[in-house]
C-alpha positions as CSV (number, residue, x, y, z in Angstrom):
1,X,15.7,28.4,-7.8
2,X,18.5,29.2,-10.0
3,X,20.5,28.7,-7.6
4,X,19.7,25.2,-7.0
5,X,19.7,25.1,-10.2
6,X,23.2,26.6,-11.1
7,X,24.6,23.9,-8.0
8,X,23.1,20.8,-8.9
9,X,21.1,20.6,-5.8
10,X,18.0,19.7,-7.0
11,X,18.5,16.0,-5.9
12,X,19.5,17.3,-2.6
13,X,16.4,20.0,-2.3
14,X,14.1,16.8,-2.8
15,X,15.5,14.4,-1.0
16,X,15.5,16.6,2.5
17,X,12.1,17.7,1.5
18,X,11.3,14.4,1.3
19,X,12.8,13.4,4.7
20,X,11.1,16.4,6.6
21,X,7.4,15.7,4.9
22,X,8.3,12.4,5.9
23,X,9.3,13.4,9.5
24,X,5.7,15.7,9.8
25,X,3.5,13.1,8.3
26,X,4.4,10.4,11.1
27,X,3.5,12.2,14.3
28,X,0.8,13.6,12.6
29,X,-0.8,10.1,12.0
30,X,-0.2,9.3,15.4
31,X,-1.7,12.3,16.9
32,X,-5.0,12.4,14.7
33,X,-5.7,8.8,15.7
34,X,-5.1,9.8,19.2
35,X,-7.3,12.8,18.9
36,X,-10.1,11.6,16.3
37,X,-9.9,7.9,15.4
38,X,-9.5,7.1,12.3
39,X,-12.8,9.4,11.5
40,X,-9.9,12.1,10.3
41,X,-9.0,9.9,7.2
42,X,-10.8,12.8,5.1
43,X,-8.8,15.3,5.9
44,X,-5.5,13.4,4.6
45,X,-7.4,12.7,1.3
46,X,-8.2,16.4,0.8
47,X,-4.6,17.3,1.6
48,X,-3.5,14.3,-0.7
49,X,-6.2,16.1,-3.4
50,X,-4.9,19.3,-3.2
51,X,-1.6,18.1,-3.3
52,X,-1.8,16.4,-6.5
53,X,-3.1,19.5,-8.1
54,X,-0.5,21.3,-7.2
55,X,2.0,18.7,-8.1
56,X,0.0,18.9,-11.7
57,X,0.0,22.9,-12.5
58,X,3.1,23.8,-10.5
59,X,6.0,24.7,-13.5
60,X,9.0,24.3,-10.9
61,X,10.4,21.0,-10.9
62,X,11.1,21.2,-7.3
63,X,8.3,22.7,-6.0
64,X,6.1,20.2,-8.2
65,X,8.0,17.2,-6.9
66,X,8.1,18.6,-3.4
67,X,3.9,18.6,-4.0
68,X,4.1,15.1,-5.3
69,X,6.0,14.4,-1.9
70,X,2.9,15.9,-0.3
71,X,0.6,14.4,-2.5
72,X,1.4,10.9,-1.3
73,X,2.9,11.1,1.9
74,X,-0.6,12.2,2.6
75,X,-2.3,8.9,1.0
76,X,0.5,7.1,2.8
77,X,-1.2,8.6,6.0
78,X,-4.9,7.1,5.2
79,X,-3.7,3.5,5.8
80,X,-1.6,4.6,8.4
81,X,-4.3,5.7,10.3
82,X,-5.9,2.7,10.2
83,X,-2.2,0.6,11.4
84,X,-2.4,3.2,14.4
85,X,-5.0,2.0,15.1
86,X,-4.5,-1.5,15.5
87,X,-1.3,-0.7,17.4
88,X,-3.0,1.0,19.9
89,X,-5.5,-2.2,20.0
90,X,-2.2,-4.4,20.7
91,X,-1.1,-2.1,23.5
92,X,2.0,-0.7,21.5
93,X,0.6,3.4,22.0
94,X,-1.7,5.0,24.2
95,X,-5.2,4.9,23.6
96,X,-6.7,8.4,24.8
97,X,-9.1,7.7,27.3
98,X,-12.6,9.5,27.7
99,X,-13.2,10.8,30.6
100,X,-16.3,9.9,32.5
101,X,-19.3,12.9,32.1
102,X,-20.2,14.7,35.7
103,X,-23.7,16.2,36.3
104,X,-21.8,19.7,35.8
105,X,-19.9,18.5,32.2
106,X,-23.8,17.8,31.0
107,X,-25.2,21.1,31.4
C-alpha cells in the first residue's frame, strides 16, 4: 500500500477496482436470474451487508473504498435482478427453460 501510496495511485487502484467489480457484478445478475429467478435477491443483500461492514472497520482507504464498491455494486444488483427479469419477459435474453419430468426423473 505504500506503494500506491508513495505513486499517487490511489485514484487509479479504485477506479479499476471499480470497473472490474463492475464488470463481475453484470454477468452475475444475468446468470442468477437465469439460474434462480429473482428468488436469489438475498444473497446480493447479504454480500451488500457484509460489504458495508467491511467498508466500516477496514483502516485502509483503498481496501475500505474497494468494500464500499462491493457494498453497493451488490445493492445495485437487487434491482437489477428484478430489470432481468423483465428483459427476459420482453424477449431481449433467454429465459432458461424447464425441462419436462419423465417417469424415470420422478423416482
Amino acid at each position: 500500500m505504500e506503494f500506491i501510496e508513495m505513486y499517487h495511485l490511489t485514484g487509479l487502484v479504485i477506479g479499476l477496482g471499480t470497473f472490474f467489480t463492475i464488470g463481475i457484478f453484470h454477468p452475475l445478475v444475468i446468470k442468477g436470474e437465469y439460474y434462480f429467478g429473482v428468488k436469489c435477491w438475498w444473497v446480493f443483500l447479504l454480500f451488500s451487508i457484509a460489504g458495508i461492514i467491511l467498508s466500516l472497520t477496514v483502516r485502509n482507504v483503498v481496501l475500505a473504498a474497494l468494500c464500499g464498491v462491493f457494498a453497493f455494486s451488490s445493492l445495485w444488483g437487487i434491482s437489477e435482478l428484478f430489470h432481468q427479469r423483465k428483459r427476459v419477459e420482453k424477449g431481449w435474453f433467454p429465459k432458461r427453460e424447464k425441462k419436462p419430468r419423465t417417469e424415470k426423473n420422478r423416482n
